[in-house]
C-alpha positions in Angstrom: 14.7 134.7 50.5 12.6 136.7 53.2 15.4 139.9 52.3 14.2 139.6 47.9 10.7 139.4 49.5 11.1 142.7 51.6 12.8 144.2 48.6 10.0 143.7 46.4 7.2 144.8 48.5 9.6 148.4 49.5 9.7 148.4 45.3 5.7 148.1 44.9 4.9 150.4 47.8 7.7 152.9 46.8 6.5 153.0 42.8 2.4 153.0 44.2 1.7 150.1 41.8 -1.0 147.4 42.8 0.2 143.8 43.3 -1.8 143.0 40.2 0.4 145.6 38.2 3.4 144.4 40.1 2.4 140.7 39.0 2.3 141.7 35.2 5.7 142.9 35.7 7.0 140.0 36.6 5.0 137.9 34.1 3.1 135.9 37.2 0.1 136.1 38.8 -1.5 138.0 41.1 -1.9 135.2 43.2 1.4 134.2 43.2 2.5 137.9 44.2 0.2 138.1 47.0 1.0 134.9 48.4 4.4 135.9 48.3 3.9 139.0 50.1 1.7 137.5 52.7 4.7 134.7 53.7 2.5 131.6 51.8 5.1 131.0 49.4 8.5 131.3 47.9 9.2 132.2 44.3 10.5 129.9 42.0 14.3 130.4 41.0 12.7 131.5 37.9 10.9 134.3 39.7 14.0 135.0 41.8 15.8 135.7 38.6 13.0 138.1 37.4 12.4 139.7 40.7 16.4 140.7 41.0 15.7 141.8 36.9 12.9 144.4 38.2 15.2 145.6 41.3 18.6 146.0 39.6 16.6 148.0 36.8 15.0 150.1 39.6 18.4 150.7 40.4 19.6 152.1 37.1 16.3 154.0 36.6 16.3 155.4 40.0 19.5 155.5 41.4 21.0 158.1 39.7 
């Protein structure tokens, strides 16, 4: 779980978008992000779906 976690953060920091931009993305809270991020929590499978979503699209977008 920690790897999706460190994934996600190299994602916001590498795109410059704000937890609260990064949260909307992801159709959560900015709460939830941050707690996340700071090692509070762990997302829901749910989430963990949707956070692999964002990634693998990074991926097409980006990795050409």
């Amino acid at each position: 779980m920690d790897n999706i976690i460190i994934q996600l953060e190299e994602y916001r920091l590498k795109h410059r978008i704000t937890q609260q931009d990064l949260a909307r993305k992801l159709g959560v809270s900015f709460v939830s992000v941050n707690r996340w991020l700071n090692g509070h929590a762990i997302p829901q499978k749910l989430q963990v779906y949707q956070i692999k979503q964002l990634l693998q699209d990074k991926e097409v977008q980006y990795g050409k």
